[in-house]
PyMOL commands that place a pseudoatom at each C-alpha (Angstrom):
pseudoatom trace, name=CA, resn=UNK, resi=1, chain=A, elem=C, hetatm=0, pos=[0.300, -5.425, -14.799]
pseudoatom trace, name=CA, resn=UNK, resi=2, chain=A, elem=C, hetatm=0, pos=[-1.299, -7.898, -17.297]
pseudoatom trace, name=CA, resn=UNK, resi=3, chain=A, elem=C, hetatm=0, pos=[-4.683, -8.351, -16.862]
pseudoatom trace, name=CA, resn=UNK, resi=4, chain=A, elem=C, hetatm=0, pos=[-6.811, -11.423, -16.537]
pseudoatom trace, name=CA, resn=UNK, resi=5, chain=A, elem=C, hetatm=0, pos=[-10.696, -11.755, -16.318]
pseudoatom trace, name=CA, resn=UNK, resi=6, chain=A, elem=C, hetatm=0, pos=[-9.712, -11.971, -12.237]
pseudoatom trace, name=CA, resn=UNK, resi=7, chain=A, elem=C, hetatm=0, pos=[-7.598, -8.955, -12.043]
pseudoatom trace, name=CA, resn=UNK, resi=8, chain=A, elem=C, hetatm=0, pos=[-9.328, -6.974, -14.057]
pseudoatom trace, name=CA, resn=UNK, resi=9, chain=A, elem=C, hetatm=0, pos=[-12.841, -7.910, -11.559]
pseudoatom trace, name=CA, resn=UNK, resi=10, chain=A, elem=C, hetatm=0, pos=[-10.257, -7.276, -8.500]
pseudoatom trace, name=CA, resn=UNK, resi=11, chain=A, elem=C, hetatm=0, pos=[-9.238, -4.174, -10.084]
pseudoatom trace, name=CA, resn=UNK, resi=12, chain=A, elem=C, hetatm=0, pos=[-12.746, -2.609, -10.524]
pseudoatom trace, name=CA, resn=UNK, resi=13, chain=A, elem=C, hetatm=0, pos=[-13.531, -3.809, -7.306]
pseudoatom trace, name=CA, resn=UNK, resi=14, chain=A, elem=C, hetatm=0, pos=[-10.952, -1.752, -5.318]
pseudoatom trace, name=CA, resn=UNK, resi=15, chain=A, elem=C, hetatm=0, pos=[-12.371, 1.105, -7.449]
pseudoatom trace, name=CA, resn=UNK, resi=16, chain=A, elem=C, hetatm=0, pos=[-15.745, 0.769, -6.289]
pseudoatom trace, name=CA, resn=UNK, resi=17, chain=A, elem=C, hetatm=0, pos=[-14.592, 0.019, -2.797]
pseudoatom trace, name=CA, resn=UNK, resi=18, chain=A, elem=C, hetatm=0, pos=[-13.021, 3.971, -2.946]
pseudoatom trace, name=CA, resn=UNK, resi=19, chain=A, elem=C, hetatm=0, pos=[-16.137, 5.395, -5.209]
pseudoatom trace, name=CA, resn=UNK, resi=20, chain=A, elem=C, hetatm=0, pos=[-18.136, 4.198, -2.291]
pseudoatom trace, name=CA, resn=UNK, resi=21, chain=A, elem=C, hetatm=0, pos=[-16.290, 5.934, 0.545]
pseudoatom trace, name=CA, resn=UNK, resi=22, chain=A, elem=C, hetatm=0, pos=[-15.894, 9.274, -1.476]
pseudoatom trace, name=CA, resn=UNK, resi=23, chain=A, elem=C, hetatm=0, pos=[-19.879, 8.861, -1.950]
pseudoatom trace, name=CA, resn=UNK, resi=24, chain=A, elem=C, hetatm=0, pos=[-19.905, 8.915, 1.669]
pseudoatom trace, name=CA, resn=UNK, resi=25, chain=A, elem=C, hetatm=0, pos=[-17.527, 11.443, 2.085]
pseudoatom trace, name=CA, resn=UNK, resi=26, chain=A, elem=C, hetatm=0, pos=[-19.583, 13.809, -0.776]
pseudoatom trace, name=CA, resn=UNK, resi=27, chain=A, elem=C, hetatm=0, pos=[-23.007, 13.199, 0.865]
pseudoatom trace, name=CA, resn=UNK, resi=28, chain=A, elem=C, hetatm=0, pos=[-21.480, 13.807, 4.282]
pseudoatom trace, name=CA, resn=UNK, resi=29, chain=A, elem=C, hetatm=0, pos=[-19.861, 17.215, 3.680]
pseudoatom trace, name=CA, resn=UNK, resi=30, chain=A, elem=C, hetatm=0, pos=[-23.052, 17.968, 1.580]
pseudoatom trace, name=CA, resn=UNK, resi=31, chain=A, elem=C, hetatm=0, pos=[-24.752, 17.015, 5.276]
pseudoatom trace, name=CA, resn=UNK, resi=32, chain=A, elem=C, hetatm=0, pos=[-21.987, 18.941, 7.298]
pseudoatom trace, name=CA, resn=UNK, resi=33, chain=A, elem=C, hetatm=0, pos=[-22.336, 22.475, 5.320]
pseudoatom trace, name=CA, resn=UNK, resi=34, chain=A, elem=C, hetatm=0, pos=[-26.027, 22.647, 6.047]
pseudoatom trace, name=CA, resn=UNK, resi=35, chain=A, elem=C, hetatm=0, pos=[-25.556, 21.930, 9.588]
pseudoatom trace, name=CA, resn=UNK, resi=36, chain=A, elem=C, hetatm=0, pos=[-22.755, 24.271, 10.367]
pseudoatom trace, name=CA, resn=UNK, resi=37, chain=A, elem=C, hetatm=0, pos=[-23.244, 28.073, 11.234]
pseudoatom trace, name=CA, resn=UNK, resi=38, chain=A, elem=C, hetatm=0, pos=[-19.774, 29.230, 10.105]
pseudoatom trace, name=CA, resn=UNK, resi=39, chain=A, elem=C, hetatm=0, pos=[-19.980, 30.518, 6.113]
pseudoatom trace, name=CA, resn=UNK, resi=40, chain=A, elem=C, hetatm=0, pos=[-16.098, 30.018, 5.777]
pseudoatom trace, name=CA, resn=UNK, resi=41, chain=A, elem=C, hetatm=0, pos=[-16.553, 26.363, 6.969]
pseudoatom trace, name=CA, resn=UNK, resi=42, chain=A, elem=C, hetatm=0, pos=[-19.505, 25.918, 5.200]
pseudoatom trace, name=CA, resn=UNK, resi=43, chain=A, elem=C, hetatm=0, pos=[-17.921, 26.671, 2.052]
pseudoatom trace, name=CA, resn=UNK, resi=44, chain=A, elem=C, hetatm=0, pos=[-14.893, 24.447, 2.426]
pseudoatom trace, name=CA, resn=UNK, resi=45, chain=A, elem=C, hetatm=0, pos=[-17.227, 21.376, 2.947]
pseudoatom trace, name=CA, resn=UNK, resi=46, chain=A, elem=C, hetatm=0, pos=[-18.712, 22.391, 0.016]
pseudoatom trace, name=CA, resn=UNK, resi=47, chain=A, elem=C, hetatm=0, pos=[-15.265, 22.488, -1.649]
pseudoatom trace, name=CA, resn=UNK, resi=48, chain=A, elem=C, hetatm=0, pos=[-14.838, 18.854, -0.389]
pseudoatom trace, name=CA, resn=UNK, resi=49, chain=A, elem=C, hetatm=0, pos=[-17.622, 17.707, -1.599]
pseudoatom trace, name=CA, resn=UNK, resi=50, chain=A, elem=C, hetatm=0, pos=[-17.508, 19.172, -5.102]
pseudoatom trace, name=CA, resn=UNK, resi=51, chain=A, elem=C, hetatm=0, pos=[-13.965, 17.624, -5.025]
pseudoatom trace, name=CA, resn=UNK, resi=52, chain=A, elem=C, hetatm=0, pos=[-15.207, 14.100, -3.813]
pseudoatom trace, name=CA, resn=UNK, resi=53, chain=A, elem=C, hetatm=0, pos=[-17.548, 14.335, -6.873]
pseudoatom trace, name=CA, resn=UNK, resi=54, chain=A, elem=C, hetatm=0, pos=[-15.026, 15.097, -9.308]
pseudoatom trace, name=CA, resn=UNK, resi=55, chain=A, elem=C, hetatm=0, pos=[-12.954, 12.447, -7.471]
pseudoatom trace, name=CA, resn=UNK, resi=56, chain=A, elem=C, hetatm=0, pos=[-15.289, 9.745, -8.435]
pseudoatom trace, name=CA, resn=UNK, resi=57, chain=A, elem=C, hetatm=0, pos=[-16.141, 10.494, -11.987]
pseudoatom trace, name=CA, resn=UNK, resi=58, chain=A, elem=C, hetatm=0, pos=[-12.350, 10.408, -12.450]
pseudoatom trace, name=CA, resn=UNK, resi=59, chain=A, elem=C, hetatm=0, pos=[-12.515, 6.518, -11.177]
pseudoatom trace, name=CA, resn=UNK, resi=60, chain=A, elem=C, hetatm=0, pos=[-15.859, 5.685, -12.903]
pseudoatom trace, name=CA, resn=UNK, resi=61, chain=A, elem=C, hetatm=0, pos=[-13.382, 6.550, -16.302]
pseudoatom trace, name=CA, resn=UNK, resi=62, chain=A, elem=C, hetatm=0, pos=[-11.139, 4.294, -15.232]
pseudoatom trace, name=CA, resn=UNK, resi=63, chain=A, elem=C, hetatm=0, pos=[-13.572, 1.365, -14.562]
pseudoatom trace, name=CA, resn=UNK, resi=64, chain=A, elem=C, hetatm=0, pos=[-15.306, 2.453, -17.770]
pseudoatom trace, name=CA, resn=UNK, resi=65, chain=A, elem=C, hetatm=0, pos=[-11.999, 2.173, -19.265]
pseudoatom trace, name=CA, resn=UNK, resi=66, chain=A, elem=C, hetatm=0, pos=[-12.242, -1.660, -17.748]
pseudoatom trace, name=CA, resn=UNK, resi=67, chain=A, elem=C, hetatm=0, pos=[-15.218, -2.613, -19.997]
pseudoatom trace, name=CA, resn=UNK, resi=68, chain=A, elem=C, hetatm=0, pos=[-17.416, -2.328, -17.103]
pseudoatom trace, name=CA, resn=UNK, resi=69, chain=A, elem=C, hetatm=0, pos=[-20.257, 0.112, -16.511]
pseudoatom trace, name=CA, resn=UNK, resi=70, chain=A, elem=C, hetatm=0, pos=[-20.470, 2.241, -13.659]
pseudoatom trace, name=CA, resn=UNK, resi=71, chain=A, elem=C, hetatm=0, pos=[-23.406, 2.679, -11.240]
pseudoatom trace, name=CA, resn=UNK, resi=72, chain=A, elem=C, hetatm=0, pos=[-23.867, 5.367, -8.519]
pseudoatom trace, name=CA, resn=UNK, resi=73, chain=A, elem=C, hetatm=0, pos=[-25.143, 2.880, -5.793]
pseudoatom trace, name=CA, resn=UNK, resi=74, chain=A, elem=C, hetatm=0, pos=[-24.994, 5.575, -2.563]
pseudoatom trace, name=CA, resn=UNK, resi=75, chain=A, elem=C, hetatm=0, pos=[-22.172, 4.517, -0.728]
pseudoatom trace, name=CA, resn=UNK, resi=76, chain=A, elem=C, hetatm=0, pos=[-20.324, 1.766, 1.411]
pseudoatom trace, name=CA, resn=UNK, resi=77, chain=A, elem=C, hetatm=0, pos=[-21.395, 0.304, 5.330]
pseudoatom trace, name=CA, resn=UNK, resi=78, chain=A, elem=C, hetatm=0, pos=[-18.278, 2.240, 6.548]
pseudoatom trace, name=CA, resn=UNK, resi=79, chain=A, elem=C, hetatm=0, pos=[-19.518, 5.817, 4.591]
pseudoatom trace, name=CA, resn=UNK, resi=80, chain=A, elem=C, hetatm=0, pos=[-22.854, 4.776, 5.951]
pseudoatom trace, name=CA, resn=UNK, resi=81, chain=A, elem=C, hetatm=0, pos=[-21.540, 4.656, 9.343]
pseudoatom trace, name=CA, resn=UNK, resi=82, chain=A, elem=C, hetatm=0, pos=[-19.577, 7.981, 8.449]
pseudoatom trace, name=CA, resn=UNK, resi=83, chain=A, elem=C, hetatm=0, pos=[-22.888, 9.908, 7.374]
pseudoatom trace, name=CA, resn=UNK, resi=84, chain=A, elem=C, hetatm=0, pos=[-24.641, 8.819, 10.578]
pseudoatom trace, name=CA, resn=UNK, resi=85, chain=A, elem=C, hetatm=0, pos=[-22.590, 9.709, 12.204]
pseudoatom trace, name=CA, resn=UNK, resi=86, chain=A, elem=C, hetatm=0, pos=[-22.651, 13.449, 11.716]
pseudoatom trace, name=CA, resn=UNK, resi=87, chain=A, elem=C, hetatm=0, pos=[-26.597, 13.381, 11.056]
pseudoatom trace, name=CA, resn=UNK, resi=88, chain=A, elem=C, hetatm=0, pos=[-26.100, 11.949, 14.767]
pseudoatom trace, name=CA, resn=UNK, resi=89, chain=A, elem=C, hetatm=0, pos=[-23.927, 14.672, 15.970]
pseudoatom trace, name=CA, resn=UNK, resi=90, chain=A, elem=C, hetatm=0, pos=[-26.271, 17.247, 14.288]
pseudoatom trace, name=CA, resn=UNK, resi=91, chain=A, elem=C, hetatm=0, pos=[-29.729, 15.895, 15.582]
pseudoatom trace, name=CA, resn=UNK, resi=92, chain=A, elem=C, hetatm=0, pos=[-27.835, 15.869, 19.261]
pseudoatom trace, name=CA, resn=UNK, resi=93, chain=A, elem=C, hetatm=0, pos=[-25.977, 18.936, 19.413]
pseudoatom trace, name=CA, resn=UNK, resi=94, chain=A, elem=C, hetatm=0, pos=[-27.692, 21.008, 17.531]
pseudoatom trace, name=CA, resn=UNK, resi=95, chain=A, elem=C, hetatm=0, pos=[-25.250, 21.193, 14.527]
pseudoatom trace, name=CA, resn=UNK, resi=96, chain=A, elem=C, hetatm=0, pos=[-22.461, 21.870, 17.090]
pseudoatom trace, name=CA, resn=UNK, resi=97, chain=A, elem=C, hetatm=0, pos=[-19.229, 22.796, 14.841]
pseudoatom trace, name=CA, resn=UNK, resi=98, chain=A, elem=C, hetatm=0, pos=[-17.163, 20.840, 16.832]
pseudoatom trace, name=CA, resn=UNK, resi=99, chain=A, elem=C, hetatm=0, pos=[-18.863, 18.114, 16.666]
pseudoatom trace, name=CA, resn=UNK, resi=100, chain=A, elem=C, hetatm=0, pos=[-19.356, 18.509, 13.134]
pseudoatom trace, name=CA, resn=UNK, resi=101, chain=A, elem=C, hetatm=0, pos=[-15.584, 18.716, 12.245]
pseudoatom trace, name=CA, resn=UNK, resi=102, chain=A, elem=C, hetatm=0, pos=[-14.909, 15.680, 14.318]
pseudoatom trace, name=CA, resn=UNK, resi=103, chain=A, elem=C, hetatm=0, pos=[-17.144, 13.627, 12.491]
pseudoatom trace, name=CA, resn=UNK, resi=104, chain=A, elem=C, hetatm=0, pos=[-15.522, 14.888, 9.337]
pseudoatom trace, name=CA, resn=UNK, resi=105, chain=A, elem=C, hetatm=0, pos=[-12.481, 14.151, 10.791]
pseudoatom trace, name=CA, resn=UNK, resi=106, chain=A, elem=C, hetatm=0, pos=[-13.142, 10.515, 11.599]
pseudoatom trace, name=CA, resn=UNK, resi=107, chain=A, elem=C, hetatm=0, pos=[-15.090, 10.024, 7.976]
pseudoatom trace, name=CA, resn=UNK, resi=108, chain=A, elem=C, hetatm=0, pos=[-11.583, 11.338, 6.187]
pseudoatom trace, name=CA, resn=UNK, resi=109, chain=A, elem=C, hetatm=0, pos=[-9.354, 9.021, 8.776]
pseudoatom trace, name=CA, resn=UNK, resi=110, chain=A, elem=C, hetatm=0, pos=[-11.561, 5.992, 7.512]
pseudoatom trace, name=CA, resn=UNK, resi=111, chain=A, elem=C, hetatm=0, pos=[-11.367, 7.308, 3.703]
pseudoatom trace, name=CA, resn=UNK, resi=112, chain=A, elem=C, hetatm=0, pos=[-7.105, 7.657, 4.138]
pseudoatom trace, name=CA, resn=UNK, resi=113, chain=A, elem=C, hetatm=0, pos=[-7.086, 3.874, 5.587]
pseudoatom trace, name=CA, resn=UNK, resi=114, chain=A, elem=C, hetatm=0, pos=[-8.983, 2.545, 2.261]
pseudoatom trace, name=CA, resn=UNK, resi=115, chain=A, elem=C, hetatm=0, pos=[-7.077, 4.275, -0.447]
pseudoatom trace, name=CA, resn=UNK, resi=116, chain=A, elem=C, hetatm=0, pos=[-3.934, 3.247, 1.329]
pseudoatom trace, name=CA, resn=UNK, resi=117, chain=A, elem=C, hetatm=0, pos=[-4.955, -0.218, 1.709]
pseudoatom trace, name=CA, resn=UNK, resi=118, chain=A, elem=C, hetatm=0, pos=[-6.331, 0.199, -2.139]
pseudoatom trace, name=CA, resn=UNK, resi=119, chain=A, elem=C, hetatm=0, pos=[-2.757, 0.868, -3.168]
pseudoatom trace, name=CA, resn=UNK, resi=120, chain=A, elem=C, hetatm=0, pos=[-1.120, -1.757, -0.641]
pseudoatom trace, name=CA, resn=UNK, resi=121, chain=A, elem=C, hetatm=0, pos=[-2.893, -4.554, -2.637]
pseudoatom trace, name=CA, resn=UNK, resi=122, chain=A, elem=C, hetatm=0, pos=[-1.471, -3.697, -6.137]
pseudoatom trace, name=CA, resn=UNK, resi=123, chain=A, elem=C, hetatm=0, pos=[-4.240, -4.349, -7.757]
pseudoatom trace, name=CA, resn=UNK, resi=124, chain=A, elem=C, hetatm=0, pos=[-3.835, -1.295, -9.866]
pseudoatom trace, name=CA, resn=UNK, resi=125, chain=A, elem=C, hetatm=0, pos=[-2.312, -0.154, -13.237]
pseudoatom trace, name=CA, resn=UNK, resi=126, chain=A, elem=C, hetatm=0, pos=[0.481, 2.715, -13.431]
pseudoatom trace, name=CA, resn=UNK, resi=127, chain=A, elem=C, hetatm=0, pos=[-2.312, 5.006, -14.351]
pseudoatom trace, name=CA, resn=UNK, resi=128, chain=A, elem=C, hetatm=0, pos=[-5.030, 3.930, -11.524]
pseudoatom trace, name=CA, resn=UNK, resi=129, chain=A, elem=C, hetatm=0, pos=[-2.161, 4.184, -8.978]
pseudoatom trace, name=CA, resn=UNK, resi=130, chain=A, elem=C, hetatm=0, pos=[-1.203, 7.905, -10.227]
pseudoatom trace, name=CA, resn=UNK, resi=131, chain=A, elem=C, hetatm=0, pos=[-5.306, 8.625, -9.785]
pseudoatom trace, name=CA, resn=UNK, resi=132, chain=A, elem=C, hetatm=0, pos=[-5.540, 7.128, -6.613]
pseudoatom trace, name=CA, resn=UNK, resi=133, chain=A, elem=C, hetatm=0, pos=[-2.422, 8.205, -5.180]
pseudoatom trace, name=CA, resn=UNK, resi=134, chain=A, elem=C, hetatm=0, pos=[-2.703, 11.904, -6.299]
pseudoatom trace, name=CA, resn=UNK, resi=135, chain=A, elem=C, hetatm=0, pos=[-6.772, 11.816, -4.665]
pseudoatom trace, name=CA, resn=UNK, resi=136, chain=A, elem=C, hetatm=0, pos=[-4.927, 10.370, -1.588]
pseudoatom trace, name=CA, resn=UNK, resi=137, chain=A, elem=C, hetatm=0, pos=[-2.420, 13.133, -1.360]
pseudoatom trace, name=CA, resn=UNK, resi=138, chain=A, elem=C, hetatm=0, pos=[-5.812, 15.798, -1.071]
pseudoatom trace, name=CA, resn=UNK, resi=139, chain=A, elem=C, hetatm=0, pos=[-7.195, 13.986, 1.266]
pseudoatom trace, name=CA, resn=UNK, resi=140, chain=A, elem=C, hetatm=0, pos=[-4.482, 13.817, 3.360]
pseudoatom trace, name=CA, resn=UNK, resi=141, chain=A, elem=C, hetatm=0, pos=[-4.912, 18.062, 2.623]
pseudoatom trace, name=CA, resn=UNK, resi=142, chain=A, elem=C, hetatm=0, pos=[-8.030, 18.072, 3.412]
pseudoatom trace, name=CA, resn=UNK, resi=143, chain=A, elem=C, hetatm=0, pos=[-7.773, 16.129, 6.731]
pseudoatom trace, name=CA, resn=UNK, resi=144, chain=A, elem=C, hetatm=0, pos=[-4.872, 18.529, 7.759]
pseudoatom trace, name=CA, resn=UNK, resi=145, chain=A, elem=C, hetatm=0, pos=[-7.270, 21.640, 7.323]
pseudoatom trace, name=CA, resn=UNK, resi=146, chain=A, elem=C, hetatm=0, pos=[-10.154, 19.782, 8.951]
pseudoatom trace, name=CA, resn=UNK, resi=147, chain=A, elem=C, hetatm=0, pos=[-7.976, 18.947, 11.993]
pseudoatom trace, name=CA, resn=UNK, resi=148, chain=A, elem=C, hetatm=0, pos=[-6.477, 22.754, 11.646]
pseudoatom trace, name=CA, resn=UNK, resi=149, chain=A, elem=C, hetatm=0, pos=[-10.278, 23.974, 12.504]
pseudoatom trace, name=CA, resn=UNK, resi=150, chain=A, elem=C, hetatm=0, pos=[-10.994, 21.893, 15.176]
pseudoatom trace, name=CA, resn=UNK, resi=151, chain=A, elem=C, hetatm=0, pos=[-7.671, 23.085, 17.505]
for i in range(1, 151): cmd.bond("trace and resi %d" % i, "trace and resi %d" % (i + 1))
show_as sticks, trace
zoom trace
């Protein structure tokens, strides 16, 4: 793709649009382990969120790459809704595991739908789409082992 002033903005955009989501998703499993009783769950939303992290440094380098510098602006309406969500869930049930997984469940459902859409609209270079598409692919992981734990 050749880019112009406007695809270059749409671009960075669509990068921001998934930085803000795996904010959400980092500050929500952050949220998650310290409500959950379970030290083998606890640890794998620590996992996520340690991935999420490295997840969005690896975008920030490619807007970087753009010519534009990157803030870390806490996340998106949707992650917003995602993290209240669970500090909903955990005020209500009393950090009910359950109820905590679910809400994990429903933030990586909503974080699958952007990236998709992210790669739908082809805004992207061959590079941005291997990024994106290879962070996809562990989320997908992720939200397999999430659901796995809550059957």
């Amino acid at each position: 793709m050749i880019h112009t002033d406007e695809t270059t903005q749409e671009t960075i955009k669509t990068l921001e649009g998934l930085i803000s989501i795996l904010e959400d998703g980092k500050l929500g499993y952050t949220d998650a382990a310290e409500h959950v009783e379970n030290s083998a769950i606890k640890s794998d939303f620590l996992e996520y969120a340690r991935e999420r992290a490295l997840f969005i440094v690896e975008l920030q380098n490619q807007i970087n790459k753009l010519g534009k510098s990157t803030d870390t602006s806490g996340g998106g309406p949707l992650g917003a809704l995602h993290r209240a969500w669970i500090d909903i869930k955990s005020a209500f049930t009393g950090g009910d595991t359950e109820s905590i997984i679910n809400a994990c469940i429903t933030g990586e459902e909503a974080a699958v739908e952007k990236y998709k859409k992210a790669l739908e609209e082809n805004h992207l270079e061959h590079d941005q789409v291997y990024i994106v598409s290879k962070q996809l692919n562990s989320i997908q992981n992720t939200l397999s082992q999430i659901k796995m734990r809550a059957n």
